[in-house]
N, C-alpha and C positions, 0 to 999 in steps of 0.2 A: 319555713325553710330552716334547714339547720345546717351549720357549717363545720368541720370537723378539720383541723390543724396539724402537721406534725412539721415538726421545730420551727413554729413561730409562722408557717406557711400554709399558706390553705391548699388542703389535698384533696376534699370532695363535699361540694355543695349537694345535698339531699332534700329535694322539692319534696312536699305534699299531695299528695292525691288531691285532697279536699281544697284545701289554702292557698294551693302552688306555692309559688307565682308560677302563672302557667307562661308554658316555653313553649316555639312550635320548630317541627324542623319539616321542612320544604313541606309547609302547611298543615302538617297533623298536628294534632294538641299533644302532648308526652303528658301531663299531670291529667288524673282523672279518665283516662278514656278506657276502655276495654281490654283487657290483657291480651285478649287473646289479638283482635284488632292491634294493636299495639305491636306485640311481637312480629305481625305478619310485614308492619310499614316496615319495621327496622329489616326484615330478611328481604321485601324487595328494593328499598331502598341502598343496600349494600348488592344486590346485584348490578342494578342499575348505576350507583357512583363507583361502587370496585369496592368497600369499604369490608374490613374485618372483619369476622363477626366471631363472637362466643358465646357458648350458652353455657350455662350457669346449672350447677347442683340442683337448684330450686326453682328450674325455669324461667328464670331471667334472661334477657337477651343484650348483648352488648355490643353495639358498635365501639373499639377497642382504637381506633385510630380519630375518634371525636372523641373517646374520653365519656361517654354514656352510657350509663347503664341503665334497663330501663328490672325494674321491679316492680311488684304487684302487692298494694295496699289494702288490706281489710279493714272497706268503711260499710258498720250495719249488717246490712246481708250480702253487699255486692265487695267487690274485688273490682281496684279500679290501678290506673297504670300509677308508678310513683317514679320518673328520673332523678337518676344520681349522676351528677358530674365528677369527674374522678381523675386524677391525674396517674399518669401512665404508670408511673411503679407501683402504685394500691392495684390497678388490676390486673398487671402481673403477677402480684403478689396470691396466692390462693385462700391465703388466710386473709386479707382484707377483701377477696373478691366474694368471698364466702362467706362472709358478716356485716359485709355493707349495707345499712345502715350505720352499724355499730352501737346503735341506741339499747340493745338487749348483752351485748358484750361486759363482760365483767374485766375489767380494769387489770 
């Protein structure tokens, strides 16, 4: 997991595919499971609670009112799911919603 900060606050925690710690929401795993599986819980999931939803430049799917983004990690040959918890002005933001991680971002 990695955690990322801005001013001295934590603004988005970034699970692991592989390591997690895995998290479930109304019993699906979010780290590690299938993208494509993945993107489907969070779109009925949001029909089903009323929850936001945004999709992402790069196919990612984000419940916008939990604060979850979910992205897709390359582990080996497979592409498995990676959650980001994100606090609401990074994913308003288009430039942190578009680089989160921020592990490949140049400073």
């Amino acid at each position: 997991m990695k955690a990322f900060y801005e001013a001295s606050r934590l603004a988005c925690a970034a699970l692991d595919a592989v390591t997690g710690p895995q998290v479930f929401l109304s019993g699906f795993p979010l780290a590690g499971s299938d993208p494509e599986q993945g993107h489907q819980f969070l779109l009925n999931h949001a029909v089903e609670h009323g929850n936001w939803v945004l999709h992402t430049p790069d196919d990612s799917v984000s419940l916008t009112d939990l604060g979850l983004l979910l992205r897709s990690q390359q582990v080996g040959e497979a592409r498995l799911t990676r959650p980001l918890f994100v606090k609401e002005e990074w994913l308003e933001s288009q430039y942190f919603r578009d680089h989160l991680p921020l592990e490949a971002v140049a400073g």
